[in-house]
N, C-alpha and C positions, 0 to 999 in steps of 0.2 A: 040327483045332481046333473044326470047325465041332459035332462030334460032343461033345467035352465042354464048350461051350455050352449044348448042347440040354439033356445031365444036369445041367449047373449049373442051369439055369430050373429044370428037374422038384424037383431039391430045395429050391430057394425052395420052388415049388408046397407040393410033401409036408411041410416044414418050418412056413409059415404055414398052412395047412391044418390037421395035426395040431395044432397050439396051439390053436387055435378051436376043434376036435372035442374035444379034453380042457378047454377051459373050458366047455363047453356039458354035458359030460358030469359034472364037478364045479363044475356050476352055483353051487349053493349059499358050496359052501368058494372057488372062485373072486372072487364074492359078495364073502364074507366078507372074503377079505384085501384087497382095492379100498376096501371101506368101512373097515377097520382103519387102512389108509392115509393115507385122505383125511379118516379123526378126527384124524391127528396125536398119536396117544396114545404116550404112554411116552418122548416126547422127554426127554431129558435133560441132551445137549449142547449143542442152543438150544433152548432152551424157549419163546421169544416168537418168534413169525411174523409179519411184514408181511401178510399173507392171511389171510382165517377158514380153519378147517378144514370139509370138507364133512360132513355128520352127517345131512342128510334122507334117505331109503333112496329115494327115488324117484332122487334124483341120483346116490346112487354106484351104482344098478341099472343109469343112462343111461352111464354112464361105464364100466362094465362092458359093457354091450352094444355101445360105442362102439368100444372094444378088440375086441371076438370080430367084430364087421362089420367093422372094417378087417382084422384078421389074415385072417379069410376072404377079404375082396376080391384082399389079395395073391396070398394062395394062388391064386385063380380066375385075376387075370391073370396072374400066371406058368407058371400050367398052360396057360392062351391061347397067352401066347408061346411057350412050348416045344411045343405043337404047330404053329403059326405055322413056328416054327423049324424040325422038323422037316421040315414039307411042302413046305420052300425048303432042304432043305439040300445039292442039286444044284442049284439054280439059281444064276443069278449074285450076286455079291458085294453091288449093290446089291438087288437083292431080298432077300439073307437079310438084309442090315444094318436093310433096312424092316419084316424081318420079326420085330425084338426088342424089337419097340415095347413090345409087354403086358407080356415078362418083365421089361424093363427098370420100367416102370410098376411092376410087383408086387413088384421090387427097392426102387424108393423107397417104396412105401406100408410095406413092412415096415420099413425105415428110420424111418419117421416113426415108426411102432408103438414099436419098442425104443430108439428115441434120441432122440421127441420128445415121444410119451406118457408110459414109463417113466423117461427121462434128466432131461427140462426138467419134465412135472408131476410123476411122483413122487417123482425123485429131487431137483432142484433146488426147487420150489413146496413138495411137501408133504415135504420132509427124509426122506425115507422109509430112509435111510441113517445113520441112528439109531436105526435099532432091530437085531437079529439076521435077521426073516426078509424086511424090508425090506433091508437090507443085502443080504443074499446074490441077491434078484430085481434090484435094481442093477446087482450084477457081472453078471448071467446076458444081461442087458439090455440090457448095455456088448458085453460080444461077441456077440453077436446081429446089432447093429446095426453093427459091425465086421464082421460074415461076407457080411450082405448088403451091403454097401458094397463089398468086393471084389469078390461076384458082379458086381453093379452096373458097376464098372469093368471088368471081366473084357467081358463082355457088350459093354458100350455102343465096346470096341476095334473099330473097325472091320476088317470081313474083304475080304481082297482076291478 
């Protein structure tokens, strides 16, 4: 078990990781839909918000950069922990359990990512689930943060 632990982290790692490497690499259109979001354009089904929508480009830039820093931090401690994990995974039970600190760490940061950036701001704050391609980044968001939450439990089970 100890063995599909260690590839669980690794794909946290690769998983938040690549999302960061593909929004840094379509910077721009990344950009783009962050700020498309946080205009609140095109709502329909409620069209009045208790919130402004965000529209300064210096903020939805921060707010984008906010996203690709935390997705990468995941990825980095998850790749920590699994090698962490790795380098204990002969040693005793209490060692390898001390030793899932990061993955676990990189498990919740990606949680926060898809279920608290995506879920509670875009999805709940800026309704972004009224539109088609706000819709569709929701659902991808929702199990996202459903994958890493198993990993998360999976992980944080104590090994004897």
């Amino acid at each position: 078990m100890r063995s599909v632990k260690i590839l669980l982290a690794v794909s946290v790692a690769l998983f938040c990781v690549f999302y960061a490497v593909q929004n840094i690499v379509n910077l721009h259109a990344g950009h783009g839909f962050v700020a498309y979001v946080a205009s609140m354009a095109d709502h329909a089904a409620y069209p009045a918000h208790f919130g402004p929508p965000v529209t300064i480009p210096a903020l939805t830039w921060l707010m984008f950069a906010i996203i690709i820093a935390l997705e990468l931090s995941a990825g980095l401690f998850a790749a920590s922990g699994a090698w962490n994990m790795f380098k204990a995974r002969s040693a005793s039970a209490d060692e390898f359990n001390a030793a899932k600190q990061y993955a676990l760490l990189g498990c919740g940061i990606a949680i926060l990512v898809w279920f608290g950036i995506f879920g509670a701001f875009a999805g709940a704050y800026f309704q972004t689930w009224q539109t088609e391609a706000g819709g569709n980044a929701l659902r991808e968001a929702a199990l996202f943060s459903i994958q890493h939450g198993v990993v998360l439990l999976v992980l944080a089970n104590k090994d004897d």
